[in-house]
N, C-alpha and C positions, 0 to 999 in steps of 0.2 A: 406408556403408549408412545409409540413413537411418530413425530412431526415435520411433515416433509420439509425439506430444506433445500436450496443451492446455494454453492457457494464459487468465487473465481469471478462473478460475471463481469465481461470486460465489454466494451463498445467503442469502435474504430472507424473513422473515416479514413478506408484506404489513400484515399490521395492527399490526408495529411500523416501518413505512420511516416517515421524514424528511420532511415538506414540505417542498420546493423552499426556500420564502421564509424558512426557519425555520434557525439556525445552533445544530448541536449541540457541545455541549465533547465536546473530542477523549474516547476512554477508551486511553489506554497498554496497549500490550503488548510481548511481546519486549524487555522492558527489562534492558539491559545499564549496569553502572556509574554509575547512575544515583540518584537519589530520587524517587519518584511521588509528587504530591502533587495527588490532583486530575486536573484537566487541564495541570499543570506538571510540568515537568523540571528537576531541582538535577547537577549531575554531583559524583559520590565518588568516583570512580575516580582513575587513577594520570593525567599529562598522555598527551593522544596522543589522534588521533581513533577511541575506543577505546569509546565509550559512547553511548548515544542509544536510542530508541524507536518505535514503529509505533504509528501507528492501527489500531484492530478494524476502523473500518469506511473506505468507499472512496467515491470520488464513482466512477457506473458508466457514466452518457450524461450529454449535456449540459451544460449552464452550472454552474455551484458555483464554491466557495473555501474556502482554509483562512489563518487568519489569526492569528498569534499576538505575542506581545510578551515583552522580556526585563526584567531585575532589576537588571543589571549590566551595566557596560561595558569591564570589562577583562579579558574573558575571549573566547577564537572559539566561536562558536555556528554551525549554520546548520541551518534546519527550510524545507521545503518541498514537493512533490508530486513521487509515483513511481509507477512502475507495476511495475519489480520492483528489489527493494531491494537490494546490496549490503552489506545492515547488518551487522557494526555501521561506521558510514565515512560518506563524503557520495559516492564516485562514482558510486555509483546512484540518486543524488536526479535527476529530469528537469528539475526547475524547483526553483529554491531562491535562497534569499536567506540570505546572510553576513555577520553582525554581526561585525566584526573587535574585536579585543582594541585597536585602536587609533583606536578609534570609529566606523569607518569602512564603508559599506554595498557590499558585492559582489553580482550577479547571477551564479550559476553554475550552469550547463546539465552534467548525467551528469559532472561534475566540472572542466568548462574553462569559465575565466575569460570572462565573455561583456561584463562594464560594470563600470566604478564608478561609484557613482549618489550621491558623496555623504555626512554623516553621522548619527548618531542619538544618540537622547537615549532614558534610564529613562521608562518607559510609552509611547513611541512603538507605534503599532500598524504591521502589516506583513500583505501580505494577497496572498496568489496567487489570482488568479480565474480560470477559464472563459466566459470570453463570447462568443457564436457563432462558437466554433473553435476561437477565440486565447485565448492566455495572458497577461496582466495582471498587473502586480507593482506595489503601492501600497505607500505610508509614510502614513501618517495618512489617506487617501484621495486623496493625490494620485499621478497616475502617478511610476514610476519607470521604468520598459523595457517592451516591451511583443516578446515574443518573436517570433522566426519560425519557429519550429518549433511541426507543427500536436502537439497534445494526444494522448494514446492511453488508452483505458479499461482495466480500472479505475485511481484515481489514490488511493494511500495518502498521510495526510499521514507525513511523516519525519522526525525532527531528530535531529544527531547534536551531539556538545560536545566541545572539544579542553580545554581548562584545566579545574581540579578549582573547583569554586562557579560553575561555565557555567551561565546557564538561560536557558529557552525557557517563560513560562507563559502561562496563561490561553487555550491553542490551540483552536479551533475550527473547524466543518467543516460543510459548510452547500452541499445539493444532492440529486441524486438519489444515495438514498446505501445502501448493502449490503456485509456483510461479505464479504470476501475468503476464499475457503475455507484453509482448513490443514488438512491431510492426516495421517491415523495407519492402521499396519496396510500401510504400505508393502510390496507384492512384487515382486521384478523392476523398482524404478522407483525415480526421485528425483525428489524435490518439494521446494519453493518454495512461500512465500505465492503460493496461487490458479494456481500450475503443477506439471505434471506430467509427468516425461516415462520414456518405457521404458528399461531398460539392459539387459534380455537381447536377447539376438540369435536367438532362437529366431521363425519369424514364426507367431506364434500370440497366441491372447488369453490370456494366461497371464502377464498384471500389472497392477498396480492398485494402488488405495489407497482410501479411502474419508473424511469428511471430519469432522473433531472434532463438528461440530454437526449439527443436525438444525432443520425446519421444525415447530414443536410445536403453531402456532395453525391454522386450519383451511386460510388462504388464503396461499400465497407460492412463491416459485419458486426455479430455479435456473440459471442460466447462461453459457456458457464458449464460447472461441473455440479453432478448429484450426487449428494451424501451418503447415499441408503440406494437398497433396490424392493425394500418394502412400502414403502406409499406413492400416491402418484402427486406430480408437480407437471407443469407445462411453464415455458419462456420463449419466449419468439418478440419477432418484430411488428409494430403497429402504427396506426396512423393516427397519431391524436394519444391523447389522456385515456385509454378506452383497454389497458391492459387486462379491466376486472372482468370485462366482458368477453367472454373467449371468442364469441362469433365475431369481434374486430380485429382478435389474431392474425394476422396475413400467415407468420413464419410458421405457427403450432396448431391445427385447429381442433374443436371439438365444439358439440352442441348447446353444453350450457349456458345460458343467459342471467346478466343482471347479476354477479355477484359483487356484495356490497360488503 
């Protein structure tokens, strides 16, 4: 049987989005095993790919990149673009590049071996881009691979660190860019960064969740994609904790009440 789902959902305060031209330092969350320092990552955990971090925010159409650089070379690192995470690990990075503990540079696609491109040096920069469509992987600006597989929105930047003093810093992210919803007050449902999807088997609107933040400046939106065109799902914008109750809907409406 199949269970409604959306997936993408982003939320933006227009008069705080990102100019295209303009690259933001990452802000860290979900950090697991880790040091934040800034827009870097140290790893203090135990060895194992066991530790690593998310971006708030996401690149959501179009061209962008995320670009970072490391500290160290004998340790495995690998940070790059996702659309849904696996974390903490690397097989749900989409696009990522792997600074090997043996100095050594990998290309690796949702976790398979796609190139070796090569090696690196302390302050080398590294850079995954979007450029009308395609995916771009640079070392100081010069290509390294340039993928075949097209891009899918949103793209969180990801790094994850296998050895204990791994880092990933100075990471940055630069595009059309909005956070990724995260969800609290789950009913009937399991979520994901910016997904959602039903577990009851009742067919009725009776789950949901609603999402950690809110639009507080006058102008900004919110938007999300559906999986299927067999079940129904509604999302929209509300005022308050009150997403389970459709009649508080402002953005989607419909009649039912009270779903718990």
């Amino acid at each position: 049987m199949s269970r409604a789902c959306l997936r993408g959902a982003v939320l933006l305060a227009l008069a705080l989005a990102s100019m295209p031209c303009l690259a933001d330092d990452v802000v860290w969350h979900r950090a697991a095993g880790v040091l934040v320092d800034g827009n870097s990552l140290t790893k203090t955990g135990p060895p194992g790919w066991n530790a690593g971090a998310l971006s708030t925010k996401a690149i959501v159409s179009g061209d962008g990149y995320a670009e970072f650089a490391t500290n160290d070379l004998g340790t495995d690192k690998i940070c790059g673009l996702a659309r849904i995470s696996e974390f903490p690990g690397y097989p749900g990075i989409d696009f990522a590049i792997r600074l090997g503990a043996d100095g050594n540079i990998a290309i690796v696609e949702s976790g398979v071996l796609k190139a070796a491109v090569g090696s690196y040096a302390i302050g080398d920069r590294f850079s995954l881009s979007i450029e009308s469509g395609v995916v771009l992987y640079r070392q100081n600006g010069s290509l390294l691979y340039t993928s075949a597989r097209t891009p899918f929105y949103p793209l969180i930047v990801d790094a994850a660190l296998n050895q204990p003093e791994a880092t990933v810093v100075d990471a940055v992210i630069s595009g059309s860019l909005a956070e990724p919803v995260e969800w609290t007050n789950l009913g009937k449902a399991s979520a994901s960064l910016g997904s959602l999807s039903k577990t009851g088997t009742a067919y009725a609107l009776d789950a949901g969740a609603v999402s950690t933040k809110g639009i507080a400046s006058p102008n900004g939106y919110m938007e999300f994609t559906a999986t299927d065109t067999s079940t129904y799902r509604m999302a929209g914008l509300s005022y308050g904790d009150s997403i389970l109750r459709c009649t508080r809907t402002t953005a989607a409406r419909c009649t039912c009440t009270n779903l718990e």
